[in-house]
N, C-alpha and C positions, 0 to 999 in steps of 0.2 A: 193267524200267527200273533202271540203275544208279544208285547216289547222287549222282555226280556230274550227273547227266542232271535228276535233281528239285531240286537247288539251283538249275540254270541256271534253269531253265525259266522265263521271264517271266510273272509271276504279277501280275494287280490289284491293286497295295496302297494302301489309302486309310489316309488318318488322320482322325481323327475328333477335334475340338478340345474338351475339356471346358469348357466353359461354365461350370459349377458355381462352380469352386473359384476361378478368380477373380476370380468375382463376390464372393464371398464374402469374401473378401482385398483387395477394394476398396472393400466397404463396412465391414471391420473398420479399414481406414485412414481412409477417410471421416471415422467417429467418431471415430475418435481424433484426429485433426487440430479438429474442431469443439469439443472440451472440452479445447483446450489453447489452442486462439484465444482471446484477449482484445479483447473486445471494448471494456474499459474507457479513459475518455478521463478518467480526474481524473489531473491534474498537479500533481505537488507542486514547488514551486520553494525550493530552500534558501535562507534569505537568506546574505547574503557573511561571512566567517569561519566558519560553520556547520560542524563535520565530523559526520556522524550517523552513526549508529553501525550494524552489519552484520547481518542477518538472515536465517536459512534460508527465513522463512515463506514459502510463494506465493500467501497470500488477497491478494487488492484488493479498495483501500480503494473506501468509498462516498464522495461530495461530505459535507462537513461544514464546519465553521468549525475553521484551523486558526491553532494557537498556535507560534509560533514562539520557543525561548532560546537565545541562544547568548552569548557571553562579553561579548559592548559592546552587547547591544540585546534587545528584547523585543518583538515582532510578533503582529498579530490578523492573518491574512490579507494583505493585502500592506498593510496600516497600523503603521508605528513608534508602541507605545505609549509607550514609554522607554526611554531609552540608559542603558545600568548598565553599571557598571567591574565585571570579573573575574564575573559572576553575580551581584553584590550589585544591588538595589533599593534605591535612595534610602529613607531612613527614613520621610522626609517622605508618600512615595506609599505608606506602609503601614497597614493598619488593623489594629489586634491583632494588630502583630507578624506575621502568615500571611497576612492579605489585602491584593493588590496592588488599590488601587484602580482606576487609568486601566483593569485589564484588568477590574475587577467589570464597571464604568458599560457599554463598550463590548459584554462577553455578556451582559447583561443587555437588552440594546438587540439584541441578536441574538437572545435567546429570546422577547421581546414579540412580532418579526418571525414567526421561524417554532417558533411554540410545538410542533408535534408532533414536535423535536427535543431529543434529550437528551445526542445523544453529540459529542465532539470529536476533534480529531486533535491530536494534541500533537508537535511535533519539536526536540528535545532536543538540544544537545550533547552528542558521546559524553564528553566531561572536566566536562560539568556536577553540584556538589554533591547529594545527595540532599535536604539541606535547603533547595537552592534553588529546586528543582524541585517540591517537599512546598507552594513557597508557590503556585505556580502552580495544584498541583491543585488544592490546598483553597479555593483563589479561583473557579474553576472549578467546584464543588463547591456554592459560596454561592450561584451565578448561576444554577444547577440543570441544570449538565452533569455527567451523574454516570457517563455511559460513556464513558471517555477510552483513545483508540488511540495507539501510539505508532507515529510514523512512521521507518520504518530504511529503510537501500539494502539491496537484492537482495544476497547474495554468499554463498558456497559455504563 
């Protein structure tokens, strides 16, 4: 038989489909689509003038009671505790100088509520003073939230 004669020659040829590998390849996708799904539904809502400030992190938050500063106002959750010019707190709603009252009375009426909570969320102006922010915590602090998150936008 010449060579050319066993090239022709029409011969059976099956293919046979590996199963295995992408099987395999579609459950390494699987997971990995499943731990990058969020399943998380807390919403943070900025109040108006707010710009907060930028973050690499990707953990999500938990539900908590959150504190809102920003340059003309001061928020529990979507409740106006006080309107402040530039970050300042009226003197009048201060106690020793560091504690903001209206915000004590109001966490304090939210740790009565759900006492096996300790932590907060706090969202900051990114141009807000350190010293005006220091009053917030330490009022925070008094009310016995003593784990405070800071809430930023996603960005690269």
């Amino acid at each position: 038989m010449d060579r050319r004669a066993r090239f022709n020659r029409k011969q059976p040829t099956t293919f046979m489909l590996n199963i295995n590998s992408m099987t395999d390849m579609f459950t390494i996708m699987l997971v990995f689509l499943l731990q990058t799904y969020s399943t998380n539904t807390f919403e943070v809502k900025p109040i108006m003038g707010l710009q907060m400030p930028t973050s690499v992190s990707d953990t999500s938050p938990e539900e908590a009671p959150m504190i809102s500063l920003s340059k003309d106002s001061l928020h529990l959750d979507d409740k106006n505790l006080l309107n402040l010019k530039d970050f300042t707190v009226p003197p009048d709603q201060l106690d020793q100088g560091e504690i903001i009252k209206p915000l004590l009375s109001a966490l304090q009426a939210i740790k009565q509520e759900k006492k096996e909570k300790e932590d907060i969320i706090l969202q900051v102006d990114k141009d807000c003073p350190y010293p005006k922010m220091r009053q917030v915590l330490s009022t925070a602090t008094v009310a016995g939230f003593y784990k405070v998150r800071l809430a930023t936008i996603s960005g690269n």
